[in-house]
Structure formats: C-alpha cells, structure tokens
MMTF fields as JSON, N, C-alpha, C and O atoms, coordinates in Angstrom:
{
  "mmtfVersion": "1.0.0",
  "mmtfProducer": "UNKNOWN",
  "numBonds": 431,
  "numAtoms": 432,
  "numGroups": 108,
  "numChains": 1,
  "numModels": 1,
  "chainsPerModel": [1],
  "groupsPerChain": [108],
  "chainIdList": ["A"],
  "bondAtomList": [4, 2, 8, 6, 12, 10, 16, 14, 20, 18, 24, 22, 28, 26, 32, 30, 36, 34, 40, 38, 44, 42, 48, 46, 52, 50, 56, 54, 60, 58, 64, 62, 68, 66, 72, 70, 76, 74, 80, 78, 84, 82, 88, 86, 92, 90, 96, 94, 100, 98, 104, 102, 108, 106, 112, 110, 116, 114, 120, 118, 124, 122, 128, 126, 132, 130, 136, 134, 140, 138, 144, 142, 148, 146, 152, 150, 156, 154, 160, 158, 164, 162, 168, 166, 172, 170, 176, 174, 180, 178, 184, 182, 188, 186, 192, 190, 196, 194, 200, 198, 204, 202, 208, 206, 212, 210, 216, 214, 220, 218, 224, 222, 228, 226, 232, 230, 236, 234, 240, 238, 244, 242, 248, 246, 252, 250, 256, 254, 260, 258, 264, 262, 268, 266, 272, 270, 276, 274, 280, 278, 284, 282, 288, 286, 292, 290, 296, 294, 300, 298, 304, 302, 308, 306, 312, 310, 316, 314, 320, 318, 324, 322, 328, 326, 332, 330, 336, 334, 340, 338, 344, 342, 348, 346, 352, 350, 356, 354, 360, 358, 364, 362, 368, 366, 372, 370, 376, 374, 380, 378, 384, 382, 388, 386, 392, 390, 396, 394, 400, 398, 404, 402, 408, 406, 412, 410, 416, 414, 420, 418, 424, 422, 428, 426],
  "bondOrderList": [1, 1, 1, 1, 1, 1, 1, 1, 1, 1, 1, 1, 1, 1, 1, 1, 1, 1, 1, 1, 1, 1, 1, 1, 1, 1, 1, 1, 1, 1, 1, 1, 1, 1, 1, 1, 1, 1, 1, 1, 1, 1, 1, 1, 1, 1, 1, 1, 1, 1, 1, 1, 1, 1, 1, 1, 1, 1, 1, 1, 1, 1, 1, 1, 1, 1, 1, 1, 1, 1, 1, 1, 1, 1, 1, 1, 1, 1, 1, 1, 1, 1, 1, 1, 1, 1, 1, 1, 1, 1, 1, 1, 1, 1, 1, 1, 1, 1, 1, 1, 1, 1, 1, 1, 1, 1, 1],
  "groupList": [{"groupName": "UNK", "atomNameList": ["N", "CA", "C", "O"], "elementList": ["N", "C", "C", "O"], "formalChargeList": [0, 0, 0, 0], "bondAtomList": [1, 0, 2, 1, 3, 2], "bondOrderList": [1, 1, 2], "singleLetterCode": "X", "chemCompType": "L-PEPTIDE LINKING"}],
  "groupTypeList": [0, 0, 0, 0, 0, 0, 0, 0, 0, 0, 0, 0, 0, 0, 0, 0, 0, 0, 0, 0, 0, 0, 0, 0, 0, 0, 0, 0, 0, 0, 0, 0, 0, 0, 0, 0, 0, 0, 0, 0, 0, 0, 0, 0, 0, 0, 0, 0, 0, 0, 0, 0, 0, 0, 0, 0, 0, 0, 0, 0, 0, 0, 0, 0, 0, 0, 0, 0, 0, 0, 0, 0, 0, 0, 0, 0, 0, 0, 0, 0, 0, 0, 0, 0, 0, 0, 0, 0, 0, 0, 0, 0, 0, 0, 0, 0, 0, 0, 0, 0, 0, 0, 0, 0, 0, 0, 0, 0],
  "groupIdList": [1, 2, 3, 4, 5, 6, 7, 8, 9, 10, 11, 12, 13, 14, 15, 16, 17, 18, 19, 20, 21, 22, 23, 24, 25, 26, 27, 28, 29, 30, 31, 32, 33, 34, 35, 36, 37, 38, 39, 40, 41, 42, 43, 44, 45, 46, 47, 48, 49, 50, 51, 52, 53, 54, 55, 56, 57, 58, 59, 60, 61, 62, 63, 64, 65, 66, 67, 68, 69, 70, 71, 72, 73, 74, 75, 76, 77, 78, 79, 80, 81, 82, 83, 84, 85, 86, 87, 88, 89, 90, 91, 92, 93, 94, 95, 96, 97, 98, 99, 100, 101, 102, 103, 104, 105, 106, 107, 108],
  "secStructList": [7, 3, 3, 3, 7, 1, 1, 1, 1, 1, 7, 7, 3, 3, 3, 2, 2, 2, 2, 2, 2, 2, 6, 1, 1, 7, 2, 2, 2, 2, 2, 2, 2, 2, 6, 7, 7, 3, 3, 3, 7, 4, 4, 4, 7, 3, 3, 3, 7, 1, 1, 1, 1, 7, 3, 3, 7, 7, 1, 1, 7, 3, 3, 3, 7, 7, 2, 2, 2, 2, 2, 6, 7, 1, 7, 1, 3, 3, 1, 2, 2, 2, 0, 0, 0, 0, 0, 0, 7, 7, 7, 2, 2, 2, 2, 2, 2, 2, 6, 2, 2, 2, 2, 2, 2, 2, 2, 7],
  "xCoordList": [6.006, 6.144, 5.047, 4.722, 4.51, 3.539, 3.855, 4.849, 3.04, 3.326, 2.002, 0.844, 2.387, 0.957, 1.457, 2.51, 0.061, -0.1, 0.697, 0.685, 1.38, 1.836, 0.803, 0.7, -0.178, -1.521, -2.576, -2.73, -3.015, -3.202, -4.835, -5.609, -5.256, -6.917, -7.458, -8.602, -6.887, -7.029, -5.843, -5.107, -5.965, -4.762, -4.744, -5.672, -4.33, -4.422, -3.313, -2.226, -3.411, -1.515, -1.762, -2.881, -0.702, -1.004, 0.661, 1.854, -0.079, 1.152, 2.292, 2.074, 3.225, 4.693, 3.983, 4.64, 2.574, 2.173, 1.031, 0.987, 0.118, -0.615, 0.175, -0.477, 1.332, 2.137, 2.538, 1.745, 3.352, 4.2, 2.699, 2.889, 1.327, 0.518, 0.121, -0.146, 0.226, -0.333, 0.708, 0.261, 1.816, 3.248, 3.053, 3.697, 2.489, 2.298, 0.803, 0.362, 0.304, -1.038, -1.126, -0.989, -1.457, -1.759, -2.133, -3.353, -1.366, -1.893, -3.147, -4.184, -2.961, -4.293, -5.395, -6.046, -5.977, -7.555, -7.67, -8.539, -6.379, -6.654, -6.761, -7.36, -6.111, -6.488, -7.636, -8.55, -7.749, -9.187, -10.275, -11.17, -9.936, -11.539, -11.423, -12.319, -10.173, -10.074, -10.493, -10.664, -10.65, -11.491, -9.962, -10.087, -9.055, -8.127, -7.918, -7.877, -7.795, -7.695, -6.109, -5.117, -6.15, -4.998, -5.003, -6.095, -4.197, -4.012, -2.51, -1.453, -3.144, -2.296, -0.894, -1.107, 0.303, 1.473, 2.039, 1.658, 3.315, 3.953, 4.019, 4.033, 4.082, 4.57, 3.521, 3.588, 2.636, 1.081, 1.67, 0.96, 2.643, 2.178, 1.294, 0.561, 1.197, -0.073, 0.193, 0.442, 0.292, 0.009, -0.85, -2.022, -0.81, -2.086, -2.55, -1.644, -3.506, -3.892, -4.261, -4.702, -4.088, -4.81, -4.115, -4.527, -2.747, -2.058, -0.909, -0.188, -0.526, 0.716, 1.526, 1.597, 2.237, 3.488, 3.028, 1.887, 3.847, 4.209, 4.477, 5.66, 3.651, 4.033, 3.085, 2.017, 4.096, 3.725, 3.404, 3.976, 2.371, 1.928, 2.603, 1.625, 3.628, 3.743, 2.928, 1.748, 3.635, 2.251, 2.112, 0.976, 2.818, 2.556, 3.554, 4.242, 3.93, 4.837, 4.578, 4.155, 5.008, 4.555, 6.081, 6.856, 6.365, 7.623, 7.03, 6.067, 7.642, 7.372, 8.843, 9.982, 8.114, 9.257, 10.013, 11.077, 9.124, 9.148, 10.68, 10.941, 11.316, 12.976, 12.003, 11.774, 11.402, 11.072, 10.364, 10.681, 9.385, 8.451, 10.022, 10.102, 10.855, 11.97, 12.491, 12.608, 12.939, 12.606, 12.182, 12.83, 10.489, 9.935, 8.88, 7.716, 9.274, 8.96, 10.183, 11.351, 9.505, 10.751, 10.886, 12.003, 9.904, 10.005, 9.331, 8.529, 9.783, 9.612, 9.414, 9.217, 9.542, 8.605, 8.47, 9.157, 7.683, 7.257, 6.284, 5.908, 5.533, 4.458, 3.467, 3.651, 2.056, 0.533, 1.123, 1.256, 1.258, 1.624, 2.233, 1.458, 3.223, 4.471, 2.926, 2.623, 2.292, 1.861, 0.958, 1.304, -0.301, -1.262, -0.556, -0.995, 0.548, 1.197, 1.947, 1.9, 2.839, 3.493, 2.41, 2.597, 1.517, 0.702, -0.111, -0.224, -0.891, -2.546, -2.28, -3.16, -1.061, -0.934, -1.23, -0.796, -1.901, -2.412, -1.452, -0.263, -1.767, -1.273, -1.369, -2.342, 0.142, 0.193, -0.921, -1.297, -1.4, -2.777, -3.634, -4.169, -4.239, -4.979, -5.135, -5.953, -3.545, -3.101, -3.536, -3.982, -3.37, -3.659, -4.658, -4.865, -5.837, -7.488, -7.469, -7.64, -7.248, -7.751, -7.463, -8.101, -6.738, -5.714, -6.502, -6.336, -6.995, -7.512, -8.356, -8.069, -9.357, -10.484, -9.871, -10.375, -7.941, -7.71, -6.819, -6.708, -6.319, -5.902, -6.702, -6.385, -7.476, -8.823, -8.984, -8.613, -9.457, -9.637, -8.416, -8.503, -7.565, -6.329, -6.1, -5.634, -6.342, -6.191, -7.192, -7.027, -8.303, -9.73, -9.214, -10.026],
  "yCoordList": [11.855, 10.415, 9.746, 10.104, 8.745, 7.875, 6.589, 6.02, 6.085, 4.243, 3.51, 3.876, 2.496, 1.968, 0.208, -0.398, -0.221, -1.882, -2.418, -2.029, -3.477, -4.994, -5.038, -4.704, -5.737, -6.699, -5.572, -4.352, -6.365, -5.212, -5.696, -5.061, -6.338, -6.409, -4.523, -4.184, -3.938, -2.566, -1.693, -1.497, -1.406, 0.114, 1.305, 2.072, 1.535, 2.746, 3.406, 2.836, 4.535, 5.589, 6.127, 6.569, 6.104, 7.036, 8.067, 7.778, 9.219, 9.724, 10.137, 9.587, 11.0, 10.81, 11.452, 11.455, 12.023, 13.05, 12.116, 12.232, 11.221, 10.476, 9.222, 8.648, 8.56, 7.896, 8.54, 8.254, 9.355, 10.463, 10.687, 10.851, 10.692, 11.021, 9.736, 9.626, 8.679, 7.477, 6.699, 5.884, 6.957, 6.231, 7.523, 7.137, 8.584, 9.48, 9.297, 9.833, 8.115, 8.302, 7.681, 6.459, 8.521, 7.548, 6.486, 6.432, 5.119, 3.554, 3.477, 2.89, 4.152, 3.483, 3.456, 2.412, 4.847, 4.881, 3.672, 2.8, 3.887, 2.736, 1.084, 0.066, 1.355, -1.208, -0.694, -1.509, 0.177, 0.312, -0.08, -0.905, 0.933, 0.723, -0.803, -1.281, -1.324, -2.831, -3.925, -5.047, -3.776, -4.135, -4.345, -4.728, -4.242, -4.418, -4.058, -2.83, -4.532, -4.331, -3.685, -4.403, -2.561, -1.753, -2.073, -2.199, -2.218, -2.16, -0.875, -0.966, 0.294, 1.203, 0.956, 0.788, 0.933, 1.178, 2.267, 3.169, 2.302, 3.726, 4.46, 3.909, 5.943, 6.762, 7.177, 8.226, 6.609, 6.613, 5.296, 4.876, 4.889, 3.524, 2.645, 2.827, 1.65, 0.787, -0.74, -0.663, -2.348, -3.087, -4.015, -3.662, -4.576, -4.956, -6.216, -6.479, -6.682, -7.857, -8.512, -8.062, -10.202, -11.164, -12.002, -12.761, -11.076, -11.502, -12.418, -12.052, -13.697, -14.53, -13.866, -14.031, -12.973, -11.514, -10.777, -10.429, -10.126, -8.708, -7.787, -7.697, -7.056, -5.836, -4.687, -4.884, -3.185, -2.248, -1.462, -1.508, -0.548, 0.225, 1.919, 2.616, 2.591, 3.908, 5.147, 5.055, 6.076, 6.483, 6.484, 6.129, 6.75, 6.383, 5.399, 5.478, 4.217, 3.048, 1.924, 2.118, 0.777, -0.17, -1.076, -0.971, -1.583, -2.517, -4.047, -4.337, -4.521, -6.333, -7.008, -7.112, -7.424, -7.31, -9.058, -9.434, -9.842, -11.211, -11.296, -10.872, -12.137, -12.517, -13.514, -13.248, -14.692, -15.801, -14.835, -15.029, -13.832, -13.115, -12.683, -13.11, -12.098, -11.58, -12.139, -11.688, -13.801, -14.653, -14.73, -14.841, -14.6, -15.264, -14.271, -14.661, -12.431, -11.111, -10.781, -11.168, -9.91, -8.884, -7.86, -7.348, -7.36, -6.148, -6.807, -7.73, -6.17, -6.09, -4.593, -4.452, -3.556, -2.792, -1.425, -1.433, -0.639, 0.467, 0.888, 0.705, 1.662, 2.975, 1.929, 0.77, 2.664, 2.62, 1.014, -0.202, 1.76, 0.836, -0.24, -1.159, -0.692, -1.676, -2.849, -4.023, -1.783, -3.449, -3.777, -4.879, -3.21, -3.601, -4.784, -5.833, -4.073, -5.015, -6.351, -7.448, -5.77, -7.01, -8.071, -9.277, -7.327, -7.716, -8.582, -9.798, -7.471, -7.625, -8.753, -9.578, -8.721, -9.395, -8.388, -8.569, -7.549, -6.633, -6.444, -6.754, -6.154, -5.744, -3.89, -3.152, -3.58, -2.149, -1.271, -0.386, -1.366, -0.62, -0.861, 0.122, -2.642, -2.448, -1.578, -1.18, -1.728, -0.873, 0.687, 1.623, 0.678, 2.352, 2.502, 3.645, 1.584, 1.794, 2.242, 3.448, 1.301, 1.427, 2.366, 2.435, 3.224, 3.713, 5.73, 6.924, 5.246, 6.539, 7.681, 8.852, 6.943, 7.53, 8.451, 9.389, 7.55, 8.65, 9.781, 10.966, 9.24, 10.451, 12.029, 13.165, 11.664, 12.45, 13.771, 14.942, 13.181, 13.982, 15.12, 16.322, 14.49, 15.429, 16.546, 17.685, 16.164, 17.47, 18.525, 19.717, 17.933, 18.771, 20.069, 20.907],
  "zCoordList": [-18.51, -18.632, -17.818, -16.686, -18.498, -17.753, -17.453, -17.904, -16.697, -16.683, -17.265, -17.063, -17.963, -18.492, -18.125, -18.326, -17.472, -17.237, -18.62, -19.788, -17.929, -18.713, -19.695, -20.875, -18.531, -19.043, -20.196, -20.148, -20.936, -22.207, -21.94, -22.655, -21.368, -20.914, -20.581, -20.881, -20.223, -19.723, -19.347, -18.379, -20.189, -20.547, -19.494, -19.75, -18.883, -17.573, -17.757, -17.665, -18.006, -18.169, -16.651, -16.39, -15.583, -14.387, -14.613, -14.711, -14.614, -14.653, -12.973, -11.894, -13.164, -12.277, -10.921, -9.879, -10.938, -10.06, -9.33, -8.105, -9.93, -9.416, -8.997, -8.124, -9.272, -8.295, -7.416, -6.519, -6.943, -6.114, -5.123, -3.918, -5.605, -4.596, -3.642, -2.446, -4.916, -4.008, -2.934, -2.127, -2.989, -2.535, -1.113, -0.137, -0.91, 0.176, 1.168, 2.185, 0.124, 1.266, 2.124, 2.068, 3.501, 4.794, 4.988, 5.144, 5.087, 4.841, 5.891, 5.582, 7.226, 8.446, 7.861, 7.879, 7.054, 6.673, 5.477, 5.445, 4.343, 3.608, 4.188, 3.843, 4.928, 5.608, 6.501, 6.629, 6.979, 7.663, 6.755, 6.936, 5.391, 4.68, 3.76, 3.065, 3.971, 3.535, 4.528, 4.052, 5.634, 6.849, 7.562, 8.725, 7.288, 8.329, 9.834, 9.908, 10.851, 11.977, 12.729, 12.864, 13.052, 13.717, 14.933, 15.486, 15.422, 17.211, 16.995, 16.37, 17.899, 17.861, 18.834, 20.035, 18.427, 19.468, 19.347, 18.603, 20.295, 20.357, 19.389, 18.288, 19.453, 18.382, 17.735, 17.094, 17.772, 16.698, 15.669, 14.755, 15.865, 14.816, 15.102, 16.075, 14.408, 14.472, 14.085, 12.882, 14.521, 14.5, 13.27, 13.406, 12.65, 11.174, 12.608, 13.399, 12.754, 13.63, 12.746, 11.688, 13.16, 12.763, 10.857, 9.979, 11.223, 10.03, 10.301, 11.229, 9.604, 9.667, 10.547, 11.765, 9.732, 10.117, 10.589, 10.284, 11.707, 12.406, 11.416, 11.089, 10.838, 9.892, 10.862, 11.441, 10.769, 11.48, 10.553, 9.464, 10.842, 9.709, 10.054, 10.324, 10.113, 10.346, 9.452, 9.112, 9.215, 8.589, 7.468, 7.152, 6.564, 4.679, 4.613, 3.596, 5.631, 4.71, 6.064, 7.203, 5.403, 6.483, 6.721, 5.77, 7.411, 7.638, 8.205, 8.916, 7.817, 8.031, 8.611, 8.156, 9.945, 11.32, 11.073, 11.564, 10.221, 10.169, 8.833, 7.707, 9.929, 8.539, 7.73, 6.55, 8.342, 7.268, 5.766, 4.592, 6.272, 5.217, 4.306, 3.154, 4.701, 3.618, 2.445, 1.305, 3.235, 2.419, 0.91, -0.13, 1.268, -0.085, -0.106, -0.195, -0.002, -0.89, -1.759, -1.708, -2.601, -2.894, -2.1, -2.042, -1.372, -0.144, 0.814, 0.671, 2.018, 3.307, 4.182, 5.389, 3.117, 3.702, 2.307, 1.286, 2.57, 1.397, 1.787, 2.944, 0.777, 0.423, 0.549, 0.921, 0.08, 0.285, -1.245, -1.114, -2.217, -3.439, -3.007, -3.272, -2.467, -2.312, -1.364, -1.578, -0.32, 0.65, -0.448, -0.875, -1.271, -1.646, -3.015, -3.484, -3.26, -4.255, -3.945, -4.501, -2.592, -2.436, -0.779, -0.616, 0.065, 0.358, -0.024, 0.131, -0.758, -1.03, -2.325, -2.571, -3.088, -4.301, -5.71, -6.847, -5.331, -6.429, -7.906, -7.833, -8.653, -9.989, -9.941, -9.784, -10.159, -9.741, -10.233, -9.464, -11.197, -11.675, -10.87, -10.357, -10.317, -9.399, -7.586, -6.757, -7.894, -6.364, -7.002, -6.338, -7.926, -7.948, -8.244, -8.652, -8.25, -8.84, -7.441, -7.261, -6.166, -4.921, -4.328, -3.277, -4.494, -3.594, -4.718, -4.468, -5.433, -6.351, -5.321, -5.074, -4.901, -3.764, -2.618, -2.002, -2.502, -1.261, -2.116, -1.802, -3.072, -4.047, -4.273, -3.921, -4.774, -4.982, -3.648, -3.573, -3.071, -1.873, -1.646, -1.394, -1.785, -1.002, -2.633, -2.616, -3.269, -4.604, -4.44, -4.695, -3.963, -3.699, -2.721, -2.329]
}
C-alpha cells in the first residue's frame, strides 16, 4: 500500500517503508540543516531557539510545552513528519521531499 498527494499538481506514491523511515529520523540534524538553532538540555534533548513556543526536540519526535499552541494545532507533538507538517506548514509530500536526503543515507 502506498500514499499518494491530495494535490494532483504532482503525484508522489511513498510507500509503508519510506514513511516508517521518515517518522524515525533524528529531528536535530534535520532543523539544523533548516538553519534552526538547538540549545541542548538535559538528557541530550534540545531546545528549538528563537521560536514563539517552547517546543523540545528529543530525538526522533518533538513536544510543544505551550497550552495556547494546543489550541490552534491539531498536534502538539510527533515524528520528523508531524513538525515539518504541523510546524513548518508543509504538505505531507513536501515533508517527505525534505526529509528524503536523511532517508537515503541510513538504507546505504
């Protein structure tokens, strides 16, 4: 089984194995190479700086510490997919264009 975009501008099938990889990848290197700024705290988690909300990045999922943000998301915390989507704003295909590069590597 695959998933294919809404939006019919560009057709992308990702199948059950390239989600399952991207929902596992380490978020730090990804907001790093988005220019995001970490300030590390306990545990090895990490801080996002310079954002509205307190969201902590642990290691493949992030949590958002802010009630008002609960509000007016549908999530408040998830995978590499969930921030770039409910974050970044992305369109789930676009979360998974970005998120491809760290895919890649780890099959290699």
């Amino acid at each position: 089984m695959t998933w294919k975009r809404s939006d019919t501008s560009c057709r992308r099938a990702w199948s059950k194995t390239a989600i399952r990889s991207a929902r596992q990848i380490p978020l730090k290197p990804v907001l790093e190479s988005m220019g995001y700024e970490l300030q590390p705290l306990k545990n090895g988690n990490h801080l996002l700086c310079r954002l509205a909300t307190e969201i902590v990045v642990k290691d493949h999922y992030w949590v958002c510490k802010d009630r008002d943000l609960a509000e007016c998301v549908r999530k408040t915390a998830g995978n590499a997919i969930d921030f770039l989507v409910e974050v970044e704003g992305m369109t789930f295909s676009q979360a998974m264009d970005t998120l491809l590069p760290f895919i890649e590597p780890a099959r290699s």
